[in-house]
C-alpha positions as CSV (number, residue, x, y, z in Angstrom):
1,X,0.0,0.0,0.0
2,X,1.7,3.2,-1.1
3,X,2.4,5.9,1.8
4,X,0.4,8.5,1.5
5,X,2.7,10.8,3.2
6,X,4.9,11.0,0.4
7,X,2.1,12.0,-2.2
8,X,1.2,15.3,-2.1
9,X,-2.8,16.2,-2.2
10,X,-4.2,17.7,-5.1
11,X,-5.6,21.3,-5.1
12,X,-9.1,21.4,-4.5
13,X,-11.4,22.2,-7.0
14,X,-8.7,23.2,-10.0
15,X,-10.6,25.1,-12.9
16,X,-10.0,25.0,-16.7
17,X,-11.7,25.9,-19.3
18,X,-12.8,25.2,-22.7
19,X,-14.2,26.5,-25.8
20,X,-17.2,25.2,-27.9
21,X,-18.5,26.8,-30.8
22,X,-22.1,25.6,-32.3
23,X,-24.8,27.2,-34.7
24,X,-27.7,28.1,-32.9
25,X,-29.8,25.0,-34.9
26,X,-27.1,22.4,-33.6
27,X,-27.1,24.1,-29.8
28,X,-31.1,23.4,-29.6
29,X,-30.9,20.3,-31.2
30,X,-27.4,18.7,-28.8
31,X,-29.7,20.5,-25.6
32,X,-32.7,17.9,-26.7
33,X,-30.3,15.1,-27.7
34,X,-29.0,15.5,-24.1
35,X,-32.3,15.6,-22.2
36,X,-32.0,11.7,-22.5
37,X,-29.9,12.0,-19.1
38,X,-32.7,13.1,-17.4
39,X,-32.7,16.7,-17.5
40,X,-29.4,17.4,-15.5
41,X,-27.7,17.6,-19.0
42,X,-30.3,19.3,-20.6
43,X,-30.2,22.0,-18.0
44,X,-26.7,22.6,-18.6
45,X,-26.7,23.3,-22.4
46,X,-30.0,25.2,-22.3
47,X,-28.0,27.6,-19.8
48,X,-25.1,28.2,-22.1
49,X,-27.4,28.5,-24.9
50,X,-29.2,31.6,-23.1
51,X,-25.7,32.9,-22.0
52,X,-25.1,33.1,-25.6
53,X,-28.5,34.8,-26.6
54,X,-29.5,31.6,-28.8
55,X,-33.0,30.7,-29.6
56,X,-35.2,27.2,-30.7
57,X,-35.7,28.3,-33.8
58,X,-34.0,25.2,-36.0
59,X,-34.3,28.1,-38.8
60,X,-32.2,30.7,-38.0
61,X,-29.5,31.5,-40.9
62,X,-26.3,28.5,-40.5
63,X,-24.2,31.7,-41.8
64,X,-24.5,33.4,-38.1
65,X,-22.0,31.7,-35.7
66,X,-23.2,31.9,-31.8
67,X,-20.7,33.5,-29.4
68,X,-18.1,31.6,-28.3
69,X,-19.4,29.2,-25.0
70,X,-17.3,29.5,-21.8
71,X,-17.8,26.0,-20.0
72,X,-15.8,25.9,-16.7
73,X,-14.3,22.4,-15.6
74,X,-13.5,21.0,-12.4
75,X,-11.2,18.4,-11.5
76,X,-12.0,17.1,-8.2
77,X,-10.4,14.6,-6.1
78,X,-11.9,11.4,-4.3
79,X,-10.4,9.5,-1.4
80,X,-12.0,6.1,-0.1
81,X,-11.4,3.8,2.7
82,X,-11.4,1.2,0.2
83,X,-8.6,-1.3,-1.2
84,X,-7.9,-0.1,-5.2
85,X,-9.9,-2.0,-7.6
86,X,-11.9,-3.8,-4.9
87,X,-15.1,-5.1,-6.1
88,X,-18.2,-3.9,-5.1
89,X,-16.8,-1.1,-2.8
90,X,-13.8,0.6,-4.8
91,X,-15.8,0.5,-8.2
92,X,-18.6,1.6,-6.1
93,X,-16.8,5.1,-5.9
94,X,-15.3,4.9,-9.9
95,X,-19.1,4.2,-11.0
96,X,-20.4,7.4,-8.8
97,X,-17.6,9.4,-10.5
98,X,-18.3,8.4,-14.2
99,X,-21.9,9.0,-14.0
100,X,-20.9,12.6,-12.1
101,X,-19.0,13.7,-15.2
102,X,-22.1,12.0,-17.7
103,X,-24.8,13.7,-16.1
104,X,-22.7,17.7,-16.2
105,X,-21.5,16.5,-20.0
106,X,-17.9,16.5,-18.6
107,X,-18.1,19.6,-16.5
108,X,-17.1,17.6,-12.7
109,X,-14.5,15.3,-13.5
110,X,-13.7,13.1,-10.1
111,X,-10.3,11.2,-9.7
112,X,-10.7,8.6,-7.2
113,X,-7.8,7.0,-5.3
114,X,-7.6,4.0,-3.5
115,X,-6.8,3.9,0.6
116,X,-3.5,5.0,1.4
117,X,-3.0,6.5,-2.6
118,X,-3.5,10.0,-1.1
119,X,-5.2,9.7,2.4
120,X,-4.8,6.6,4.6
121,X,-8.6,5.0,4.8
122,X,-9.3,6.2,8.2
123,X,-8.1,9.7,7.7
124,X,-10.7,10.2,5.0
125,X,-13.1,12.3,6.6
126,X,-10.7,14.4,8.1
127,X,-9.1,15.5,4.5
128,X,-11.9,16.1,2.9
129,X,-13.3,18.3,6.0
130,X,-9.7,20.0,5.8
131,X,-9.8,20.5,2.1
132,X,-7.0,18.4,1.5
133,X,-9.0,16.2,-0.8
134,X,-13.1,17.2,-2.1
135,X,-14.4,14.2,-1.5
136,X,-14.6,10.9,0.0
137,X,-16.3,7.4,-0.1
138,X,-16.2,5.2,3.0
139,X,-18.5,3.8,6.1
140,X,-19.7,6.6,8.4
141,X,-19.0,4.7,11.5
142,X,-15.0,4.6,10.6
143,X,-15.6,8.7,12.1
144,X,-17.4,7.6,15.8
145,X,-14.7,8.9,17.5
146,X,-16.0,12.4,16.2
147,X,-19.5,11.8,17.6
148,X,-21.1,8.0,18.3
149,X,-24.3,9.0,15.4
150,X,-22.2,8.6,12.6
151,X,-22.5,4.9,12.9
152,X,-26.9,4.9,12.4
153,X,-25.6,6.5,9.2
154,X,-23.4,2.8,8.1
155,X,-25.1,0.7,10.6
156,X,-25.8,-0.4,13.7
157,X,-25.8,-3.6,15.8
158,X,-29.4,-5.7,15.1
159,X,-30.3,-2.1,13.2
160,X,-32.0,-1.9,10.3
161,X,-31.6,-3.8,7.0
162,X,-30.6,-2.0,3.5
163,X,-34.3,-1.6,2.3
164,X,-34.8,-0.4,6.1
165,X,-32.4,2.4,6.5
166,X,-32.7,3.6,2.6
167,X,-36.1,4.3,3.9
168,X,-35.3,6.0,6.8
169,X,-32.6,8.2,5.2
170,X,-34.8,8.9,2.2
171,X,-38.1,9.4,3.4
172,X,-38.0,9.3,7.4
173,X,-36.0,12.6,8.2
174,X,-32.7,10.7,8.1
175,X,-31.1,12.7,5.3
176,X,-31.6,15.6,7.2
177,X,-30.2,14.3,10.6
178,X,-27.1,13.5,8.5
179,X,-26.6,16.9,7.4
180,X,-26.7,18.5,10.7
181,X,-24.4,16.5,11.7
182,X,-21.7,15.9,9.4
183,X,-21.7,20.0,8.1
184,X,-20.7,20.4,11.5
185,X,-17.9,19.4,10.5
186,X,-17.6,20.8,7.2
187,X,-18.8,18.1,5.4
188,X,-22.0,17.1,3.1
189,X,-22.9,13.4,3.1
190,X,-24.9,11.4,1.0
191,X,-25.8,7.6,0.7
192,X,-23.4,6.1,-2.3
193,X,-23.8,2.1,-1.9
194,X,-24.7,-0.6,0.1
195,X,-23.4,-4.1,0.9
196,X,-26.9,-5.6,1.8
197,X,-27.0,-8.3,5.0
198,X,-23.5,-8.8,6.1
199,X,-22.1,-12.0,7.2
200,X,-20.5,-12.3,10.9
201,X,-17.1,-13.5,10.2
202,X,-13.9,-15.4,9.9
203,X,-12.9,-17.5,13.3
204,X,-10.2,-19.8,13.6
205,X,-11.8,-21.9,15.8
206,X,-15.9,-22.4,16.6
207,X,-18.4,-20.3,18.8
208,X,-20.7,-22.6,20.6
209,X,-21.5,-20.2,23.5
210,X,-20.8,-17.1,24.8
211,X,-17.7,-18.1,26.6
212,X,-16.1,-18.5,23.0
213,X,-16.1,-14.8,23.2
214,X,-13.7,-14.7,26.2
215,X,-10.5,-13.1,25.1
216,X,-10.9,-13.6,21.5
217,X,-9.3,-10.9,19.6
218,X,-11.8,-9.5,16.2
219,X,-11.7,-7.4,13.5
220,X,-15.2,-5.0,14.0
221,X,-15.6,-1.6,13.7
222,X,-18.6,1.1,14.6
223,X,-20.6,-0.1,17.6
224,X,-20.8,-3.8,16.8
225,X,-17.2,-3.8,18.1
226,X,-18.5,-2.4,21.6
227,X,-21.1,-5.5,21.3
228,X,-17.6,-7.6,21.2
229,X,-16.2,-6.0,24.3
230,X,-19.3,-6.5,26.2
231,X,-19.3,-10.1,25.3
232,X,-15.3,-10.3,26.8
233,X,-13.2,-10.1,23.5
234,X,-11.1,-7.4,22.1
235,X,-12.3,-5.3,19.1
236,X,-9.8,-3.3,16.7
237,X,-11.0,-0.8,13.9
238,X,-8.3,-2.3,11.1
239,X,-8.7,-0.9,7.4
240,X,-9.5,-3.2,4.6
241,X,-6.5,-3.6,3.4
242,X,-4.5,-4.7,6.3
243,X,-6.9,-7.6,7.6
244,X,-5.1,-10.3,5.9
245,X,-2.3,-9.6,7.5
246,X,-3.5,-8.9,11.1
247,X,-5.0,-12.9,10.7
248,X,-1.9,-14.2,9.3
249,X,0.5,-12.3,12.1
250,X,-2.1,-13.5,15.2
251,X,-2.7,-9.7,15.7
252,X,-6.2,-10.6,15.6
253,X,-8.3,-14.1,16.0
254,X,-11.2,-13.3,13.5
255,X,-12.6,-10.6,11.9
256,X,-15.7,-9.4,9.9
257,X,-15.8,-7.8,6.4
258,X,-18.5,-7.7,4.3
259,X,-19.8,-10.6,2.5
260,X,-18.2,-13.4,0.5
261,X,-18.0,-11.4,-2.9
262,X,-15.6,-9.4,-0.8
263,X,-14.5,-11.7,1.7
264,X,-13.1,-13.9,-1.4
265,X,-11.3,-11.5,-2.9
266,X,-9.7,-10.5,-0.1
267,X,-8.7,-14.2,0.7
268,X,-9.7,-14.6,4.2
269,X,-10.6,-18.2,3.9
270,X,-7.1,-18.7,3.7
271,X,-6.5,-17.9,7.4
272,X,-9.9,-18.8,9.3
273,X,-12.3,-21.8,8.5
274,X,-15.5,-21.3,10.2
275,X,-17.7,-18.7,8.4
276,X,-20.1,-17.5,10.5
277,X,-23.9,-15.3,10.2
278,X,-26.2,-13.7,10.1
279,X,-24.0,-10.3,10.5
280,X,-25.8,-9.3,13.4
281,X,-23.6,-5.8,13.6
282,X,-24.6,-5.0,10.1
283,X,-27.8,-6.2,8.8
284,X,-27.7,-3.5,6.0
285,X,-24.0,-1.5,5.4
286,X,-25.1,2.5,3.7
287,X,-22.0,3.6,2.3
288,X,-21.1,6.9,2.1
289,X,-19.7,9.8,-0.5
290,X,-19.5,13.2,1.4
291,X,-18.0,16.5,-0.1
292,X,-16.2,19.1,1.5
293,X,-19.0,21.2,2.3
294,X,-17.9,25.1,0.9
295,X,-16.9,22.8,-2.5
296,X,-20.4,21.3,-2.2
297,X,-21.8,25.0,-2.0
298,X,-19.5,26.1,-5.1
299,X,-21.2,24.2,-7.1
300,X,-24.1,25.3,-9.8
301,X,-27.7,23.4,-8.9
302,X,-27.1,21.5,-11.9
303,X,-23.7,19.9,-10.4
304,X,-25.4,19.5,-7.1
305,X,-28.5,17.7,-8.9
306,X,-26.3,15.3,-11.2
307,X,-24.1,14.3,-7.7
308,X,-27.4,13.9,-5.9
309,X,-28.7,11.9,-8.8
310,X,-25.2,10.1,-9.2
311,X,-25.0,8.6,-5.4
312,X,-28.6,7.7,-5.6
313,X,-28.1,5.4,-8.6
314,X,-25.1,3.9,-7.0
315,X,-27.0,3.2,-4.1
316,X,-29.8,1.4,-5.6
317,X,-27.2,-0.4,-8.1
318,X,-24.5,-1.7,-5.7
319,X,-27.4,-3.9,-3.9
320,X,-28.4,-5.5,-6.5
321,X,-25.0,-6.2,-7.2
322,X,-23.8,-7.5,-3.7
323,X,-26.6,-9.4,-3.2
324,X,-25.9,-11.6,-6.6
325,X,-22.3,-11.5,-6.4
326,X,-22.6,-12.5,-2.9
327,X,-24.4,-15.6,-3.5
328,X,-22.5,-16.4,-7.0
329,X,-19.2,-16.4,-4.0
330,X,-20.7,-17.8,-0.9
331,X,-21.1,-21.4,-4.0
332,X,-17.1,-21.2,-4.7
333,X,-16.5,-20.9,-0.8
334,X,-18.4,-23.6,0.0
335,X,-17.5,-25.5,-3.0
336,X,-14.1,-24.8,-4.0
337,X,-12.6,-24.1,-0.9
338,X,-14.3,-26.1,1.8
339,X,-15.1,-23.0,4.0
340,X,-17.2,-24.3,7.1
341,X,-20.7,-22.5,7.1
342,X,-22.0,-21.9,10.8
343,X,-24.8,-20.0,12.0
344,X,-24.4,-18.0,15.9
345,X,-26.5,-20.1,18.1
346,X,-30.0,-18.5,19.5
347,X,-27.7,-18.0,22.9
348,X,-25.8,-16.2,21.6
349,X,-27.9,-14.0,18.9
350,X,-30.2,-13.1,22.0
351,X,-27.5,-12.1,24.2
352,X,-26.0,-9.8,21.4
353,X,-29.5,-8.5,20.8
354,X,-30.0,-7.4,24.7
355,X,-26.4,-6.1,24.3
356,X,-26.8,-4.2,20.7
357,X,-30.0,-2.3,22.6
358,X,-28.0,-0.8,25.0
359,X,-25.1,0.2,22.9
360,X,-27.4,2.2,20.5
361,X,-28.6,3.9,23.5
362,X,-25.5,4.9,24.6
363,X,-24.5,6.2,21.1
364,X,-27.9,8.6,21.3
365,X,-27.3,9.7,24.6
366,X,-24.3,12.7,24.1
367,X,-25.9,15.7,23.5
368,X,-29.2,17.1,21.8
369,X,-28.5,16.0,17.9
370,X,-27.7,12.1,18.8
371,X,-30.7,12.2,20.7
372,X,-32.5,13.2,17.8
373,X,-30.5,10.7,15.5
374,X,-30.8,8.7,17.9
375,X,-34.9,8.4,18.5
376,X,-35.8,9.1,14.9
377,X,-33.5,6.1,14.4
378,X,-35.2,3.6,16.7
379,X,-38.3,4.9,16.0
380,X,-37.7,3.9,12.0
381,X,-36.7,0.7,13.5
382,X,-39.6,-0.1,15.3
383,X,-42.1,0.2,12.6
384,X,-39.8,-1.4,10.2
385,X,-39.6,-4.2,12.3
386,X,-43.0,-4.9,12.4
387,X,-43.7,-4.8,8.7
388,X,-41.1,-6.9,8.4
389,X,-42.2,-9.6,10.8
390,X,-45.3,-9.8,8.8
391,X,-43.7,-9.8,5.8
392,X,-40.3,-10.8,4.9
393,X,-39.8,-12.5,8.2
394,X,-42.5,-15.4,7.4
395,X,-42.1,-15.8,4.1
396,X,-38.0,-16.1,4.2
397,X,-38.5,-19.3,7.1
398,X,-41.1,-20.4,4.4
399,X,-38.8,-20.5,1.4
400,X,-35.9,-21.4,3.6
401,X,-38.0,-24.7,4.7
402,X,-39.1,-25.9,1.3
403,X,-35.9,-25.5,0.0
């Protein structure tokens, strides 16, 4: 992994321009070829059409050239917490920055660098808050230190699934909580992908009780690592990228990830045997891109539409995609490589439930704003819960039992 100390951050925001030249005809008739992105392109070459004093009318004389249009570019940079070129996660980040520079017809152009390329993972948040870098994509709950309430924004122990927070961000208030916190900090956030139903990890040896906890050493960030404390094991927040290593020194005894689209890649089967679920810590992982927040508010609405409309798609797109790719990896696992499936025992899924109640409690209690997160959270929960018990609960223990 390359030291990001000796890479120097890229300027913030750089500006170029460049010159395009069209008959007035041709200008009205790109505009309407562009309104196939959905209107975020449209909007763009309508306004330098109107800059230029152009009109609709296809039958204005081809002799009479429009005035030269002035369109401003900006190179911006993204950081992630992910691995380069890691599946599902680091493409996550490239696909939200190619459909960025689609939808403003090349006017946002985002880099993206892997962890460590210009910030180290876990500094992320804190470069893009700075300046250092515009923008970031990463798991909210890597910046708890800052305030406990950025983990409802990944997840949270026996918290919602993927459908379940997507609601609650979307339509429940949530997008709004998010903002008041993380501008706080000078920072913008928005959801940009999501794993789906984590599993609960690698272990070198099995859990049968809640003893098996006793001294173990794990890989688990956010508040499910508190739920690992509480149980008597260790807990370390590691960065992708260094958890092979951590198993194969002994630093750590097991550790979570993702999911096995991920977990293969990454090779962790090499070190532990028994895989074991559900992931009770994250039942549904929302991914993040934030912005530095003055960048954010130097932007034209259009810009700020086609990156709204950019992490959205992501969003909706990267579930579909874990939750096939998962299950295309959890057969060559199982098959291939003789990786030993094992589910937690009711013991010790109730005792992590009682636990994972209290630690989201704690997390809402430091001041006024992660009380709000806090309630609105667990008042999403509730209702969600019990749609889902009626719904998706039966009919999975149906499926699962004929099958």
């Amino acid at each position: 992994m390359t030291d990001s100390k000796n890479i120097k951050h890229q300027k913030t925001g750089t500006i170029t321009t460049n010159n395009q030249t069209n008959t007035k005809a041709d200008t009205a008739l790109d505009a309407t070829r562009r309104g196939l992105l959905g209107g975020v392109g449209f909007g763009i070459a309508a306004t330098a059409l109107a800059a230029c004093g152009g009109s609709n009318d296809a039958s204005a004389s081809d002799d009479k050239k429009a005035p030269a249009v002035i369109r401003k570019k900006r190179k911006l940079t993204m950081v992630t917490t992910w691995p380069k070129g890691l599946p599902g996660l680091y493409t996550a980040a490239e696909r939200l920055a190619v459909r960025v520079k689609e939808l403003t017809e090349g006017s946002l152009d985002i880099s993206v660098f892997g962890a460590g390329e210009l910030s180290p993972a876990l500094q992320a948040f804190d470069d893009v808050a700075s300046g250092a870098a515009d923008m970031y994509h990463g798991a909210e709950y890597y910046w708890q230190s800052k305030s406990p309430a950025f983990s409802f924004f990944t997840a949270v122990p026996m918290g919602m699934t993927a459908n379940e927070i997507m609601g609650w961000i979307d339509f429940g208030g949530g997008q709004k909580l998010w903002e008041e916190l993380s501008n706080q900090y000078g920072v913008i956030a928005f959801q940009g992908a999501n794993t789906g139903q984590q599993m609960g990890g690698w272990f070198r040896k099995e859990i049968n009780t809640l003893d098996d906890f006793k001294g173990l050493k794990m890989r688990m960030p956010g508040l499910g690592g508190q739920v690992i404390r509480e149980l008597g094991g260790s807990a370390e927040t590691i960065a992708g990228g260094e958890i092979y290593q951590a198993l194969q020194t002994g630093q750590i005894d097991a550790t979570e990830w993702v999911g096995p689209w991920n977990d293969l890649a990454l090779g962790f089967y090499q070190q532990a045997e028994y895989y074991y679920g559900p992931g009770f810590h994250e039942p549904g992982s929302s991914l993040a891109c934030g912005m530095n927040l003055k960048v954010w508010e130097s932007l034209t609405p259009i810009e700020q539409a086609a990156i709204r409309a950019a992490c959205n798609e992501a969003n909706h797109l990267s579930l579909g995609e874990f939750t096939y790719q998962n299950a295309m990896s959890l057969k060559t696992l199982t098959e291939e490589h003789a990786v030993k499936l094992r589910t937690f025992s009711p013991e010790v899924l109730t005792r992590m439930d009682e636990i994972s109640k209290d630690v989201r409690s704690q997390a809402g209690s430091g001041g006024d704003l992660e009380k709000r997160i806090y309630e609105s959270f667990e008042s999403a929960l509730a209702a969600s819960s019990l749609w889902g018990n009626v719904a998706d609960g039966p009919f999975l223990n149906s499926r699962s039992k004929r099958s």
